[in-house]
N, C-alpha and C positions, 0 to 999 in steps of 0.2 A: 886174688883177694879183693873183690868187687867191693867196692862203695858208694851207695850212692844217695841221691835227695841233699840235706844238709851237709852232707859229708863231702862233697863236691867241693863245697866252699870250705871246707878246713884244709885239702887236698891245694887249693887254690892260696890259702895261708900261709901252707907248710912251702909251698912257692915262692912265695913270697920272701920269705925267712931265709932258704934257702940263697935266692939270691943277694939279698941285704948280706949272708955271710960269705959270698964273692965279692964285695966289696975294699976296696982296701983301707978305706975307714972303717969297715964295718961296726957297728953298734953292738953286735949282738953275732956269737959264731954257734950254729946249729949247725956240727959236722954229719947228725941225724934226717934234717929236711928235706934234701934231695935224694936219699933212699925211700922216703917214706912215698915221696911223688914218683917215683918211678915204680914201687910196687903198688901202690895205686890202680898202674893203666889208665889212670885218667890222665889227658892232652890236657895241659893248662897251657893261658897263653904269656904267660911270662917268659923272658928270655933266659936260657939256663948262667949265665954270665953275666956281670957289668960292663956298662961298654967301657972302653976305654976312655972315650971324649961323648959328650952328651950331643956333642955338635951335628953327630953324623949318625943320631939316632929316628931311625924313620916315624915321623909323627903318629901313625898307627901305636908306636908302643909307648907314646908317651904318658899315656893313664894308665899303661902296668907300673911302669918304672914310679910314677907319684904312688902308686898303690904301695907297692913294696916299700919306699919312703916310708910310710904311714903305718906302715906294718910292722918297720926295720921302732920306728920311735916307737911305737905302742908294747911291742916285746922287752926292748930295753929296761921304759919306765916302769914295764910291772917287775919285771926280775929283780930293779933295783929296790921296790918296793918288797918284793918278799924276803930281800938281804937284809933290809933295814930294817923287816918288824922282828925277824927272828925266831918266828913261832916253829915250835916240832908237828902241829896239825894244820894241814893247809887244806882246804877244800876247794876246787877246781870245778864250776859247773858250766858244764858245755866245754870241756875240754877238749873236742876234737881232736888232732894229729902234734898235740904239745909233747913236748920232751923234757921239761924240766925236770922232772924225777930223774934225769940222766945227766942235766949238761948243767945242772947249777951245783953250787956247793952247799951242800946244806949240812944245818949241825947233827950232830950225832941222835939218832932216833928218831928223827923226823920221817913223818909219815902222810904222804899226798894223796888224798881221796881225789880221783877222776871219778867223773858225772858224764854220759855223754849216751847217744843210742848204742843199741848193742853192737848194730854192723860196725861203727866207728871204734866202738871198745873193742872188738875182736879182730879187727885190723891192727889196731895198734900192736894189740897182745902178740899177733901173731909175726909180724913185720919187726919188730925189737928183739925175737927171742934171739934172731942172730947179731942185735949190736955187739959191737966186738969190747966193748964195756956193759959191766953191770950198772944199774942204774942205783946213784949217790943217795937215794931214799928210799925208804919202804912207797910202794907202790901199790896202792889199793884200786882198781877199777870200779865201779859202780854202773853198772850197764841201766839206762831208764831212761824214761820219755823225760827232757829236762820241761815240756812245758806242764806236766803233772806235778802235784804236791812230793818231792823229793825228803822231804825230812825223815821218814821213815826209812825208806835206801837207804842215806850215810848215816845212819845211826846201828842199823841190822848191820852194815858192811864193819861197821866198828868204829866209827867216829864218835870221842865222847863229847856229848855236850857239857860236862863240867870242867873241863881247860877250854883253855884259849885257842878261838880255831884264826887261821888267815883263809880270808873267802876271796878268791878270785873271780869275777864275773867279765870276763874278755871276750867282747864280740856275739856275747849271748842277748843282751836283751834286746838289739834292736831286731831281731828275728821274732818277737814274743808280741804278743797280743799287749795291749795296759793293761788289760786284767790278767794274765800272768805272768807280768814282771812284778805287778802287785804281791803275785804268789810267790814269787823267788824271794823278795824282799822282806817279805812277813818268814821266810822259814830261815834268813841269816839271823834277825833278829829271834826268834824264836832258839836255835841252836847256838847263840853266842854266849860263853861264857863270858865274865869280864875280863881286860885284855884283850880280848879276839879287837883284830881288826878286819879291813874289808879293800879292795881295791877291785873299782866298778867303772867298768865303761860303758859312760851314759848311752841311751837310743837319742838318736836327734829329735828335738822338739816338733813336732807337730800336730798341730791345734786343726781342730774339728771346725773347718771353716767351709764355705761355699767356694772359696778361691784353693781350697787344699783339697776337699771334695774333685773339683775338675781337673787337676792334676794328677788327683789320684784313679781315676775314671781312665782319662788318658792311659796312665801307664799301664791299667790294669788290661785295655786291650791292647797293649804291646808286647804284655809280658806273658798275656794266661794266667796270671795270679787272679781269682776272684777277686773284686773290689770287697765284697764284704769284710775278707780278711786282711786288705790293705788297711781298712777302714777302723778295723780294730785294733788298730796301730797307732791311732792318734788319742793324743792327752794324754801321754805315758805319766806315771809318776816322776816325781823328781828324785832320784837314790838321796842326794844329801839333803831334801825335806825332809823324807823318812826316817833317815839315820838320824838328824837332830833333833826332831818330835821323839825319838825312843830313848835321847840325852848324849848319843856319842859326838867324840869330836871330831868335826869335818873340815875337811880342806878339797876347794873346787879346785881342776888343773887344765887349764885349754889346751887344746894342740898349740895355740899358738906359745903357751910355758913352754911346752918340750922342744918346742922348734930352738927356744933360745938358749933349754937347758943344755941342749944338746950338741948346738951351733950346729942344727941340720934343718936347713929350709926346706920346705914342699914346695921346691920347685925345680923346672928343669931346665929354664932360660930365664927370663928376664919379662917376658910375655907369655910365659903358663906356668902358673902351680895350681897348687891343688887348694881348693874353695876352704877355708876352716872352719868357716861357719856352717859348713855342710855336715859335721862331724859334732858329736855332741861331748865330746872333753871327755874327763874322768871326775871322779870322786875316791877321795880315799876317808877314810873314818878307824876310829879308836874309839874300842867300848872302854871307858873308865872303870879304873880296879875300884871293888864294893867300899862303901864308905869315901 
């Protein structure tokens, strides 16, 4: 059950998850993530394990293990955010290899639109049919290109726009051009009854400079990504501008909140963690009921 291009990195997520749920504090227990990566076929380089002691962790895997960290809080805060809003319509776009329609509790009749390419939603489908659980929501797939206009998908698939939807955007827009994260943004707003809320993880900020131009140059022959399309990465919008220009209430949430909410640092010694200002935080938002 081949996956591949973007799907790679959800493959790499679902790793991630996985391991944060070998933890013995874990944050977060995905007893679904390490099947998903093993029917995969794809080698990620994460360790199937935590170590025991960080002490005797060979420096090579110290940017998985921050990774996972950062994965292990970002999975957390959102789940606790879709406990807390309580919505029965939740929309998930770019949902890659998630499981939450299986391993949260959700209330009666709740119904999760997944948004994600097709080979990713047909992996999913197929790789779940044997979870040895049925999954605690209705489970709508929505197969499409997430960087095209979507509004018409989750609306065809059955998503009504007149309740309250909860929109997850995790780990999608920094993959996105600024002009279509403009287009994601404009179709939450556009499909938001009042009530719906929204929990968005920003793309990191970066401005259309001469010093971010040659970094991005740089990496563009490191990587084989065209610079072009690097390029169409910077000046993203801001989610909580938007969200407040359209009147909902927003609350900004840095990695460094969850580091504290969580009492889990990004780090692995004392002399390396993970950069947070390299990471562009969250936004969460509440469309206010009419009148």
């Amino acid at each position: 059950m081949p996956v591949a291009g973007v799907g790679v990195t959800a493959v790499a997520v679902a790793a991630a998850r996985a391991l944060e749920s070998a933890r013995p504090d874990a944050l977060v227990q995905d007893p679904w993530a390490a099947t998903l990566v093993r029917a995969s076929g794809i080698t990620v380089p994460f360790p199937q394990r935590w170590p025991e002691s960080l002490d005797d962790v060979p420096a090579i895997e110290h940017s998985m293990l921050l990774g996972a960290m950062y994965i292990g809080l970002r999975t957390r805060f959102i789940d606790d955010e879709l406990r807390r809003g309580g919505l029965t319509q939740v929309a998930i776009l770019g949902s890659g290899l998630d499981t939450r329609s299986w391993r949260l509790d959700w209330p009666d009749g709740t119904r999760v639109f997944e948004l994600d390419a097709p080979d990713v939603i047909d992996f999913v489908d197929r790789a779940m049919d044997a979870a040895p659980s049925p999954a605690t929501a209705q489970r709508i797939a929505v197969p499409g290109d997430v960087t095209e206009p979507r509004a018409s998908d989750v609306v065809a698939a059955g998503l009504h726009p007149g309740i309250p939807t909860h929109w997850v955007l995790e780990g999608l827009l920094p993959y996105l051009s600024a002009h279509d994260q403009s287009g994601v943004l404009d179709d939450v707003l556009a499909l938001s009854a009042p009530g719906s809320r929204a929990v968005i993880e920003r793309a990191p900020a970066l401005p259309d400079t001469p010093q971010t131009r040659e970094r991005l140059e740089t990496f563009a022959v490191a990587t084989g990504i065209p610079f072009d399309e690097l390029l169409a990465r910077t000046d993203p919008p801001d989610p909580a501008d938007v969200l407040r220009a359209a009147g909902w209430v927003v609350e900004e949430v840095s990695v460094v909140d969850l580091e504290r909410r969580y009492a889990r640092p990004l780090a692995i010694d004392r002399t390396e963690r993970s950069d947070a200002s390299q990471r562009g935080g969250f936004v969460t938002a509440y469309r206010r009921d009419a009148g």
